[in-house]
C-alpha positions in Angstrom: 34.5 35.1 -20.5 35.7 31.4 -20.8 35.9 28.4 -18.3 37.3 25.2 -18.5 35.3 22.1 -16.7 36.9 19.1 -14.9 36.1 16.3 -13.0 37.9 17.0 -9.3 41.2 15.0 -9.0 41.9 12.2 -6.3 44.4 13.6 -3.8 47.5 12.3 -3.7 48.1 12.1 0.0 45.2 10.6 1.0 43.6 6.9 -0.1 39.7 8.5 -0.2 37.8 9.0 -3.1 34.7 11.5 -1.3 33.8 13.9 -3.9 35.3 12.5 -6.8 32.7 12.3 -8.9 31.9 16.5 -8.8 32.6 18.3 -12.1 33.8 22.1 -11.1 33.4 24.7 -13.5 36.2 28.0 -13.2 36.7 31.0 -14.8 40.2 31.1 -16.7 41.9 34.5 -15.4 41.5 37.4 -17.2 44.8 39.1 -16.3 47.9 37.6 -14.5 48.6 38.1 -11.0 51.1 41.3 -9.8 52.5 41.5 -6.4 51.1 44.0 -4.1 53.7 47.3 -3.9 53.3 47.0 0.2 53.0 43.5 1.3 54.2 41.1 -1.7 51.2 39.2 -1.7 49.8 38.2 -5.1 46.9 39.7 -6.4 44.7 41.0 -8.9 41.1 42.6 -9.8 40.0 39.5 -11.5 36.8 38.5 -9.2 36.0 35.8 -11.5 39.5 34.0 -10.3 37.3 33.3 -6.6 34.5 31.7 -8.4 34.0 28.1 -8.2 30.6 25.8 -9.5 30.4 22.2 -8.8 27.9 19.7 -10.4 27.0 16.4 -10.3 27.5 15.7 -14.3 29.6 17.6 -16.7 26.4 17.7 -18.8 25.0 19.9 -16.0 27.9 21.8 -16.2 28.1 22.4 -20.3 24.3 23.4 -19.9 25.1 26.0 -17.2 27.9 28.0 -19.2 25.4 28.0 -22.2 22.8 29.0 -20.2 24.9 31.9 -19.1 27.2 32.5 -22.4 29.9 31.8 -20.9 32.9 29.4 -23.4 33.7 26.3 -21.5 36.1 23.6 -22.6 35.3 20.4 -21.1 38.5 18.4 -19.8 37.9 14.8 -19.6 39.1 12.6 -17.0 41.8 10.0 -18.3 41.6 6.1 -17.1 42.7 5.3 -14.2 45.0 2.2 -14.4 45.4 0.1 -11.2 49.1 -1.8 -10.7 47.7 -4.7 -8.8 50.4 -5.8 -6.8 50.9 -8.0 -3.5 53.4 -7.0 -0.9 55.3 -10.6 -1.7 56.5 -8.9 -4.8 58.8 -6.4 -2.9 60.9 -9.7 -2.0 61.1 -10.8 -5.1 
């Protein structure tokens, strides 16, 4: 059983920064996805896919998936880079 650990990305459509500084801890599927025969839909008996942790640190997070066993790779969050920029610059 692996996971990987992240720090929850900014949206794109939307200037907030709430809950940004979560770290969320998921499973990695353990089989692909198949469509269903009837419907189309895709699915799979992977209940581990549904499963998502959040924690305040990733430190919380590494010390629950060696609590439990379970192989996490932590993904750190690169820098952000701000282009500082006035609207005057547009006319430039």
């Amino acid at each position: 059983m692996s996971a990987r650990i992240y720090q929850r990305p900014k949206n794109a459509m939307q200037s907030g920064k709430a809950l940004l500084d979560q770290w969320v801890l998921e499973f990695v599927p353990a089989e692909a996805k198949r469509p269903d025969p009837l419907m189309g839909w895709a699915g799979s008996g992977d209940m581990q896919q549904q499963v998502r942790l959040t924690f305040p640190t990733a430190q919380d997070a590494q010390a629950y998936a060696d609590r439990y066993g379970i192989e996490a790779v932590v993904h750190q969050t690169p820098p952000r880079r701000l282009k500082i920029q006035a609207y005057a610059d547009n006319f430039r």
